[in-house]
C-alpha positions as CSV (number, residue, x, y, z in Angstrom):
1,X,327.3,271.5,142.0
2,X,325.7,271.3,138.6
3,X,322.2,269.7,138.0
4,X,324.5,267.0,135.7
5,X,326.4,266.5,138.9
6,X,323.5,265.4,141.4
7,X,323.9,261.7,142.0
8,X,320.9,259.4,141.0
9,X,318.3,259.1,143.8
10,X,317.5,255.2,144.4
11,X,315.2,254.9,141.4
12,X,318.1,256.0,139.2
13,X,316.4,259.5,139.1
14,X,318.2,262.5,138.8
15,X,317.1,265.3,140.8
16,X,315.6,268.2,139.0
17,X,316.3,271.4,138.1
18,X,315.1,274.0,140.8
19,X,314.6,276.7,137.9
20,X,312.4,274.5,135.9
21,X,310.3,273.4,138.7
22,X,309.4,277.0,140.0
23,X,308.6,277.8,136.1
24,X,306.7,274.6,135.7
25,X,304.7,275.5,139.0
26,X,304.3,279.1,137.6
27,X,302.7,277.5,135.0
28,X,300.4,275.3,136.2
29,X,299.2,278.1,138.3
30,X,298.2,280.3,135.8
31,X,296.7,277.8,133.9
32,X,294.4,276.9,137.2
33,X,293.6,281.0,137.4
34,X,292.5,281.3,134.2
35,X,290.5,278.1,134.6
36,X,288.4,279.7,137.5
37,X,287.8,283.1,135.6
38,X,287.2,281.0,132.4
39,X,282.8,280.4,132.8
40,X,281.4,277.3,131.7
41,X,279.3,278.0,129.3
42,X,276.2,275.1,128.8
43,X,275.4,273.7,125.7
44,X,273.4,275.8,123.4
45,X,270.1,274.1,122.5
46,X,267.7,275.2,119.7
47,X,264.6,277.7,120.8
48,X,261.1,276.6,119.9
49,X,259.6,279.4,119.0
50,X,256.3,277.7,117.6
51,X,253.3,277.7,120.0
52,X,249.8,275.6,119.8
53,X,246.7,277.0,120.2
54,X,243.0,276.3,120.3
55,X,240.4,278.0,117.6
56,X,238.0,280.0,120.2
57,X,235.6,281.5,117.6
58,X,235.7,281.1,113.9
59,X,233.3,284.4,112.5
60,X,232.3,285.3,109.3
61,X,232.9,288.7,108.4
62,X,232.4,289.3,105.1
63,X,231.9,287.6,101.9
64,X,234.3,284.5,101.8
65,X,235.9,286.0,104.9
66,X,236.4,284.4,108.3
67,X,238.1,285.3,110.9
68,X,239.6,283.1,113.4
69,X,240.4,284.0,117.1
70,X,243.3,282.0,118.5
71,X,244.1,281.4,122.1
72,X,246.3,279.2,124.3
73,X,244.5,276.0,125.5
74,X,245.7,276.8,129.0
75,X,244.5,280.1,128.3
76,X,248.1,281.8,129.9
77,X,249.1,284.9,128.4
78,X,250.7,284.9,124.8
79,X,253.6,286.2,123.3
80,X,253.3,290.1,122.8
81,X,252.9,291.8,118.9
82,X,253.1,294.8,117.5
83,X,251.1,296.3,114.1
84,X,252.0,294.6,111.1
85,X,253.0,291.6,112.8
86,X,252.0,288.2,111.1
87,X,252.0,284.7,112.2
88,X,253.3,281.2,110.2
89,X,250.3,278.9,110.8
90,X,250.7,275.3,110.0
91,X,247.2,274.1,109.1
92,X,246.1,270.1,109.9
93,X,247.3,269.4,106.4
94,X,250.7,270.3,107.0
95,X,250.2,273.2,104.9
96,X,252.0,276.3,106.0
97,X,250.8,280.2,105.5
98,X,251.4,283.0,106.8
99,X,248.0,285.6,108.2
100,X,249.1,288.7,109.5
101,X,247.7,289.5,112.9
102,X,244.6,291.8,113.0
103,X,243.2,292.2,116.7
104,X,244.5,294.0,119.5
105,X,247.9,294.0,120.9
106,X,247.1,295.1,124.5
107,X,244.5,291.5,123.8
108,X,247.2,289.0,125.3
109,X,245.1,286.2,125.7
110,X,243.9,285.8,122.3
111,X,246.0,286.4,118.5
112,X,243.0,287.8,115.4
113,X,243.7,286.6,112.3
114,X,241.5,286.5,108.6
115,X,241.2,284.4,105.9
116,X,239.8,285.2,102.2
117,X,238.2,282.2,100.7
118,X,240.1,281.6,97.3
119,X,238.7,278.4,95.2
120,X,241.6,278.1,92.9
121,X,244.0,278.8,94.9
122,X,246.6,276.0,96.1
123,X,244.3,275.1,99.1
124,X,245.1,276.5,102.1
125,X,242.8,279.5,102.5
126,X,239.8,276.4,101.6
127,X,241.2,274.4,104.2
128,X,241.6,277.3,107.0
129,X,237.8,278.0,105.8
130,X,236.5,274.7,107.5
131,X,237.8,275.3,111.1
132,X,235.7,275.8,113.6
133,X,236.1,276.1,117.4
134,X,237.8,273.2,119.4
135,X,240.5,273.0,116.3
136,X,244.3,273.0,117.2
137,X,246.6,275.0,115.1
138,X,250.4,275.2,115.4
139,X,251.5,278.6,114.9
140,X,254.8,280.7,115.2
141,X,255.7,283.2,117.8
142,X,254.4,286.7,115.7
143,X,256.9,288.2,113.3
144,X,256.7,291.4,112.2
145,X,258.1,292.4,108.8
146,X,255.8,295.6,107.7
147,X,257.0,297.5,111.2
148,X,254.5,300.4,112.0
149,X,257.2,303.6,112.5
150,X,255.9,306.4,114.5
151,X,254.8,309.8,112.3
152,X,253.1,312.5,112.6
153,X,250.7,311.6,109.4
154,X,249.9,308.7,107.8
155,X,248.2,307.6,104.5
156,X,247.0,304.5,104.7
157,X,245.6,302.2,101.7
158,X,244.0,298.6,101.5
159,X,243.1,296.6,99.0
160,X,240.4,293.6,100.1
161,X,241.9,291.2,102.4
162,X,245.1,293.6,103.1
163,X,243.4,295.8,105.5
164,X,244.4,293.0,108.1
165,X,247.5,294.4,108.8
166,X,246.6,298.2,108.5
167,X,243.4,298.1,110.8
168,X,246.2,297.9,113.8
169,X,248.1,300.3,112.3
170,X,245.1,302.5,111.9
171,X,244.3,302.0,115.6
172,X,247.8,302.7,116.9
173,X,247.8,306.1,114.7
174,X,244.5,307.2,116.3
175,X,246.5,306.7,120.2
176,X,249.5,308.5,118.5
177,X,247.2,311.7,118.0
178,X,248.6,311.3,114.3
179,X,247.0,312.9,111.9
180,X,245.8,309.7,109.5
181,X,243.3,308.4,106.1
182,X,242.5,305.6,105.6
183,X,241.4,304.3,101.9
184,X,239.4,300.8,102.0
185,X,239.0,299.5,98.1
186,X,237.7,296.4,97.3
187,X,235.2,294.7,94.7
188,X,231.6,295.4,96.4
189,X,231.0,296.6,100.0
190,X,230.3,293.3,101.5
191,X,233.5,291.9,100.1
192,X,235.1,294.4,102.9
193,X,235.5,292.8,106.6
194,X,235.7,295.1,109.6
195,X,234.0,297.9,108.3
196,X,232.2,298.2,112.0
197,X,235.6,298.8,113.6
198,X,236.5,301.9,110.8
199,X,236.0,305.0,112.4
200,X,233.9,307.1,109.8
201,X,235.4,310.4,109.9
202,X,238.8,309.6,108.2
203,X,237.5,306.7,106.1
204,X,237.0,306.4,102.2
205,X,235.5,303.0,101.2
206,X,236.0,303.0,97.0
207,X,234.4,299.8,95.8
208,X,234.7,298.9,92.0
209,X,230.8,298.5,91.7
210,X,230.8,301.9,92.8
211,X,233.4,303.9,91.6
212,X,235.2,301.4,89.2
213,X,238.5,300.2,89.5
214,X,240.9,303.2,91.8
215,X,243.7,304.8,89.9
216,X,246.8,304.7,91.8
217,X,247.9,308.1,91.7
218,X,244.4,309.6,92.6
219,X,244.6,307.4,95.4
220,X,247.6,309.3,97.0
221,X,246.4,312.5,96.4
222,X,244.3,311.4,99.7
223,X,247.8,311.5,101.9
224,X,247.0,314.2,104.7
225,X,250.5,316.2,103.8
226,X,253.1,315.3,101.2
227,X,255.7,313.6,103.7
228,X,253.3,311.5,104.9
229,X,254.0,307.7,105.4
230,X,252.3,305.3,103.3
231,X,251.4,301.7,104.0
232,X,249.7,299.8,101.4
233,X,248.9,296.2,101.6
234,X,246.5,294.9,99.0
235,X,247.0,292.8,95.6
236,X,249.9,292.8,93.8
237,X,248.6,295.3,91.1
238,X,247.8,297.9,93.8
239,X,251.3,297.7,95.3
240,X,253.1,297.9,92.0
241,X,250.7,301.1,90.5
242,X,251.1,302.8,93.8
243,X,254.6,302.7,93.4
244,X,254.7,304.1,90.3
245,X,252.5,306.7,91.1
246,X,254.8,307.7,93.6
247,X,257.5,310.6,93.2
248,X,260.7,308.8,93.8
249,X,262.5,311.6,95.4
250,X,259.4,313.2,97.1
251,X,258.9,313.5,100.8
252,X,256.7,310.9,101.4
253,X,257.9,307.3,102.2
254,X,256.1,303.9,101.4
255,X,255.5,301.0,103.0
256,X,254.2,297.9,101.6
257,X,254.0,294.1,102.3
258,X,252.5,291.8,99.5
259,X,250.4,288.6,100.5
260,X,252.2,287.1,97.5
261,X,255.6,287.1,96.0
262,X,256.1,289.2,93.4
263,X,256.3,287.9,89.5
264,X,259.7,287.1,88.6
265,X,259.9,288.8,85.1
266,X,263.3,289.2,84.3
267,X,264.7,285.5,84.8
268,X,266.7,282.7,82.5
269,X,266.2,279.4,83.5
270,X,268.9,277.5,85.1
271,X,269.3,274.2,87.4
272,X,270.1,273.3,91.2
273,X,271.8,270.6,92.1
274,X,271.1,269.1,95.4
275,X,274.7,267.6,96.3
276,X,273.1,265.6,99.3
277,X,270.4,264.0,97.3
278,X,272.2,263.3,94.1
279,X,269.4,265.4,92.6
280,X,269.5,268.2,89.5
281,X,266.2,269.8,89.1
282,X,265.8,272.3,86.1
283,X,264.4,275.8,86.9
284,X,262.1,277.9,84.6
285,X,262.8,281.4,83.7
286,X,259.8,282.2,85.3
287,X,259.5,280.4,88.5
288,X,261.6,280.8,91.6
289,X,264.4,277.7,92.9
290,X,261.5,277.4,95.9
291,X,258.8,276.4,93.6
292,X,261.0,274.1,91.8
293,X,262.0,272.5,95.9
294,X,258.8,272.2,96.9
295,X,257.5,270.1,94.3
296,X,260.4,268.1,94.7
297,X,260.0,267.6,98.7
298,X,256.8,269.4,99.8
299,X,258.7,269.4,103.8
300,X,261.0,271.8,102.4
301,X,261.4,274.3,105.0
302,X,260.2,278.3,104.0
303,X,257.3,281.1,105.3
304,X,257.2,284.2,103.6
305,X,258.9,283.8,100.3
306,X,259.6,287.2,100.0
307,X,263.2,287.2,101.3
308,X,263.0,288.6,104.2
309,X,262.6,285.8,107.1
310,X,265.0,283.5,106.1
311,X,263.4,280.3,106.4
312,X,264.3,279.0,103.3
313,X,268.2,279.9,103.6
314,X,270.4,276.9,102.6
315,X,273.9,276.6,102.3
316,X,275.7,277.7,98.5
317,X,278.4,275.4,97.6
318,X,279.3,276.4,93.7
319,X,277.8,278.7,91.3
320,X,277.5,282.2,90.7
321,X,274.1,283.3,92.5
322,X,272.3,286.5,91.3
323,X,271.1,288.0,95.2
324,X,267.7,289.8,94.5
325,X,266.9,290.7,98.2
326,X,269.2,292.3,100.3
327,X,269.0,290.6,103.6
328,X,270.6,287.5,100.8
329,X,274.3,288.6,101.4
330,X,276.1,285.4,102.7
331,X,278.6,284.4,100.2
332,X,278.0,280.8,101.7
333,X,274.2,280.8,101.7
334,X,271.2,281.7,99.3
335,X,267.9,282.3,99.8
336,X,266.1,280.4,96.8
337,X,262.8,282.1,97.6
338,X,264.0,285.1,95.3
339,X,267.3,284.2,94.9
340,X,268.6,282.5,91.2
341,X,271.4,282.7,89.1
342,X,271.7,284.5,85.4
343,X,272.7,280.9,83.8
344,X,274.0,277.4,84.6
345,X,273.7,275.8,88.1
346,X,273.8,276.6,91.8
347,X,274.9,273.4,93.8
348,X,273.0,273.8,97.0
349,X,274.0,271.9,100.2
350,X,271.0,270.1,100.2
């Protein structure tokens, strides 16, 4: 007897067909199987990775110098660093900067950092000048984007307020049984903080009072052998003569990390449009889209303005974007610290 032959049941139903309920129930099983093996995955939620701390001792260490010792008001253990690790500190004002991190690692109850008094600057070394102990600051969890590599010799040179981030480095070469030199520059001699925490023997302190202002390519001639690795952190002149100065296909390698963002010197102007806002905001040839942003809206999201943390990545919409760092590769995105365009407009999803 055929499925078409099966008489109606009392509801009018016909009966069904055997093969398509075994497949049906095949089905369903599989279905259940996978289900089990499948894992529930929960909803992903955004990491805080900012962290507040109490000032514990705000020290003056050289001229227009402080340094300010940080510390967990619970006093609990904070996250670990490494050299050439930095923090983003938010000061009361809102203001954001970024201090690179100049104590010790193995110290995990307290985070070192130092601040150079500039009067005309844009306000936030003043205003980092007038904390004192009790303060809360809201800081990031350390970042590190001038990584300390391990070598066998090392040439190390600071200019002023950029031996912060070296004077880890310097200690974590001396444990390393590297062989290492150290060359301190700076304006006068008390201009210079830590120079109680140098170790003499492999430290030349060239101070423009002194021995006028250092030539560049004198100053490597200091490098212990000629693949030695070079970290510089100073002002922006130093960096760029140093790298001059250096053979481009030599042995050595260099590392670098500016406190500020480097001039842009080659630019056109152009504009952004900020779809969301209904805004267009003109650019100058020699300013960067960021600058431009944050004197639109000073809560525009950024940190390092280098390129290289990504804080300030929004999303690209139209426009032909001229990528001038190389972490800036997302056809979708831009990063409009260093990031423009050769003419025209970017429309930014903003």
């Amino acid at each position: 007897m055929t499925p078409a032959q099966i008489p109606p049941d009392l509801r009018g139903r016909r009966a069904r067909d055997p093969f398509w309920v075994a497949a049906s129930a095949l089905f369903n099983g599989i279905q259940r199987v996978r289900a089990l093996r499948t894992p529930v995955l929960p909803p992903v939620t955004p990491v805080d990775r900012t962290l507040t701390t109490v000032v514990r001792e705000a020290r003056q260490e050289a001229e227009d110098v402080v340094s300010l010792r940080l510390a967990a008001p619970d006093g609990r253990a904070l996250p670990a660093w490494q050299p050439g690790c930095h923090l983003d500190v938010r000061l009361p004002s809102g203001r954001r900067r970024q201090y690179s991190l100049c104590g010790d690692p193995a110290d995990r109850r307290t985070y070192r950092i130092a601040v150079r008094r500039l009067p005309h600057g844009a306000g936030g070394s003043l205003e980092a000048h007038t904390l004192a102990e009790g303060d809360l600051l809201t800081v990031s969890e350390p970042r590190n984007a001038f990584p300390f590599l391990p070598r066998d010799r090392y040439l190390f040179l600071a200019g002023g307020i950029g031996i912060t981030p070296l004077l880890p480095m310097v200690q974590a070469a001396r444990r390393l049984g590297a062989d290492w030199r150290l060359v301190y520059t700076g304006r006068t001699r008390a201009s210079l903080p830590f120079l109680d925490e140098l170790p003499a023997d492999r430290v030349e302190i060239r101070t423009d009072d002194d021995h006028g202002v250092p030539d560049c390519a004198e100053l490597l001639t200091r490098a212990p052998a000629a693949d030695a690795a070079i970290y510089c952190c100073g002002p922006a002149p130093m960096i760029d003569g140093v790298r001059a100065a250096l053979a481009p296909h030599g042995p050595a390698t260099l590392h670098f990390e500016r406190f500020a963002p480097a001039p842009v010197v080659d630019g056109r102007p152009f504009e952004i449009e900020l779809r969301r806002r209904g805004v267009t905001l003109r650019v100058p040839a020699d300013r960067t889209a960021l600058d431009v942003l944050t004197e639109y809206d000073p809560a525009i999201a950024h940190s390092c303005r280098q390129g290289f943390c990504g804080t300030c990545r929004v999303g690209l919409l139209a426009g032909d974007a001229d990528r001038r760092h190389p972490g800036d590769t997302d056809p979708g995105s831009l990063l409009v610290c260093v990031s423009r365009t050769s003419g025209g407009r970017l429309v930014l999803d903003m």
